[in-house]
N, C-alpha and C positions, 0 to 999 in steps of 0.2 A: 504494500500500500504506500502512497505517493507521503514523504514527511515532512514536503511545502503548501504553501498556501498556493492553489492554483487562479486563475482568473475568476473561472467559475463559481470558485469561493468567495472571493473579491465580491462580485455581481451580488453574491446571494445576499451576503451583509448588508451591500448598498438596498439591495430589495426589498430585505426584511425590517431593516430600519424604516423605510419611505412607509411600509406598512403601518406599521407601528405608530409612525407622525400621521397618517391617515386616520387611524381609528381613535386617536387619544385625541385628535383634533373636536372628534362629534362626542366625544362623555363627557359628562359632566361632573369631573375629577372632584369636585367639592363634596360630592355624597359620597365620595371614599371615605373621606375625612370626616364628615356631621354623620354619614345612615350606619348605624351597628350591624344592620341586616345585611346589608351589602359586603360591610367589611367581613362579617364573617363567612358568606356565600362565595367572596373572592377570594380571601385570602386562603381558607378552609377549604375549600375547591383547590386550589395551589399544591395544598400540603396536602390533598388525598391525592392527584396526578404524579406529585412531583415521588411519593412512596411505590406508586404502584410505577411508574416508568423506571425506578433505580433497579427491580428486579426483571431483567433482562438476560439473555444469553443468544452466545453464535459462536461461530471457529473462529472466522475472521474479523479484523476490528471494522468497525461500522456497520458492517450486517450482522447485528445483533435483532433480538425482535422481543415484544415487550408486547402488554394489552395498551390501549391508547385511551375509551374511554372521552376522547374528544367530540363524538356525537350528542354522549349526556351532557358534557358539559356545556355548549353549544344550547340545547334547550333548558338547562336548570340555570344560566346567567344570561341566555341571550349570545348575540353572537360578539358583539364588542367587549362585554366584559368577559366572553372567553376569550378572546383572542388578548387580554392583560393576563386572564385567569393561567394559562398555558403558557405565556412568557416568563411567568416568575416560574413554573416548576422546569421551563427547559433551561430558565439561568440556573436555579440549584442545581440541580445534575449535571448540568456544566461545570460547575465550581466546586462540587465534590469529583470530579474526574469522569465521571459515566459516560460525557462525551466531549469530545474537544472542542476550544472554541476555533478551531480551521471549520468547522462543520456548522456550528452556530446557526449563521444563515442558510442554509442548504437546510439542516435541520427544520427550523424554521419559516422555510416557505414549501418546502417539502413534506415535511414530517408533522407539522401544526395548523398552518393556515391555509393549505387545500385541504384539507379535509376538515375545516371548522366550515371554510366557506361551501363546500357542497354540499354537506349536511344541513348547512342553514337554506340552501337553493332546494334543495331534496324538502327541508319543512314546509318552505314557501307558498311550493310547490301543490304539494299537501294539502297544505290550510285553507287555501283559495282554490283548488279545482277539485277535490276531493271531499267526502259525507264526512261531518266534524263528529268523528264517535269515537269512545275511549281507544278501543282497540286498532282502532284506522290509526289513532295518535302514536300508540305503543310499535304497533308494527311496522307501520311503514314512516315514522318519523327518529324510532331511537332502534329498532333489535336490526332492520333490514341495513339502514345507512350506517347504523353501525359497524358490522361486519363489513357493508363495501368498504367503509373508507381505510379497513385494515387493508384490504387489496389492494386499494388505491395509493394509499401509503409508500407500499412495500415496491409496488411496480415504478413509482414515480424516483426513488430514492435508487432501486437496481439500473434505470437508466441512468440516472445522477452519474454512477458509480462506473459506471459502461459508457458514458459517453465522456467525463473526465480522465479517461485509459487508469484508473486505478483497480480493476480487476476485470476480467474477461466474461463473455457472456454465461460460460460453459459454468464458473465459478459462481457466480449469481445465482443462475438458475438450480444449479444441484446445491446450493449451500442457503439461499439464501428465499428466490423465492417460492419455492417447492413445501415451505414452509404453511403458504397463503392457509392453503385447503385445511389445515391442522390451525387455521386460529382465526380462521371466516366464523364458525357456531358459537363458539365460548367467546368473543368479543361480541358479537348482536348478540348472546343473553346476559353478558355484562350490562351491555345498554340497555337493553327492555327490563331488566330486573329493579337496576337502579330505577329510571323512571315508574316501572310500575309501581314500586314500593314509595317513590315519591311522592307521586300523585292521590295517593292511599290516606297516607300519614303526614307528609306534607306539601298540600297541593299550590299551599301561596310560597314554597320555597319555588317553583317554578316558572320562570318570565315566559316561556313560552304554552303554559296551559293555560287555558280561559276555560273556568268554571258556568261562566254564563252561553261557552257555546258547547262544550262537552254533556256538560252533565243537566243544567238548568235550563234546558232549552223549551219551546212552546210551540 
């Protein structure tokens, strides 16, 4: 594996920063700081990603694979304050060593913010052309987009890897994403589980559930 900063990596930095100045442009940083509820939905969202992504494994360094969990996230803060929510757990793991900061952006516009963003296009999606019923919400908003965006992920990240010449197709594919089909099921029921049992026991922890069109409807 390559033990420079490549261009590619340059870009991705530049990328993932502009991102970053995009989305922190439209919050309203001040209910970080006044709303309790928030602080703890973001901050506590952080520390539950930033746990479950430190336990990871692979042969080779970077193709490691992990559960992501960035689907639930995505509907239990919304898509702006996951994509802050997801930044502070990819800095801890970066600063505990889990992954390099050469990778940071690549990470990051690879491994975080496509798949916040098509899971939020996937709800959208959802919400406005599809019947607003609990189980519509569950399955095709958190178990189904869940598991893609583990494929999505993994294929996005193997080309990364394949087109920067730091490992060969052959190596990818048998090490790395052959992997998919063994963490496509148990990541969509990560996600349908978490939001099922959300919307259960805490349904106002959820910016993207509406009680008045799921359940109270007329």
């Amino acid at each position: 594996m390559l033990e420079y900063t490549t261009n590619i990596q340059y870009l991705a930095w530049v990328g993932y920063a502009a991102c970053l100045m995009a989305v922190i442009r439209f919050l309203p940083l001040s209910s970080l700081v006044k709303d309790k509820k928030i602080q703890h939905l973001v901050f506590g969202s952080a520390a539950s990603v930033f746990f479950l992504w430190i336990f990871q494994t692979g042969i080779y360094p970077g193709l490691q694979v992990h559960f992501l969990w960035l689907t639930a996230l995505m509907l239990v803060l919304g898509f702006r304050w996951a994509v802050i929510s997801s930044f502070l757990a990819l800095l801890g793991i970066t600063v505990v060593g889990e992954e390099s900061w050469r990778m940071f952006g690549v990470n990051g516009l690879l491994g975080v913010l496509a798949p916040l963003s098509l899971s939020y296009l996937i709800y959208s999606f959802v919400f406005h052309k599809l019947s607003r019923h609990v189980f519509v919400y569950i399955f095709l908003c958190a178990f189904l987009p869940g598991a893609l965006m583990m494929a999505v992920k993994m294929y996005l990240l193997g080309g990364y890897f394949y087109l920067d010449g730091q490992y060969d197709w052959h190596t990818i594919q048998d090490n790395y994403l052959v992997l998919i089909w063994l963490l496509l099921f148990p990541e969509g029921m990560l996600n349908g589980m978490t939001m099922t049992l959300m919307i259960i026991y805490k349904p106002q922890w959820a910016y993207t559930f509406y009680e008045k069109f799921y359940i109270h409807k007329k």
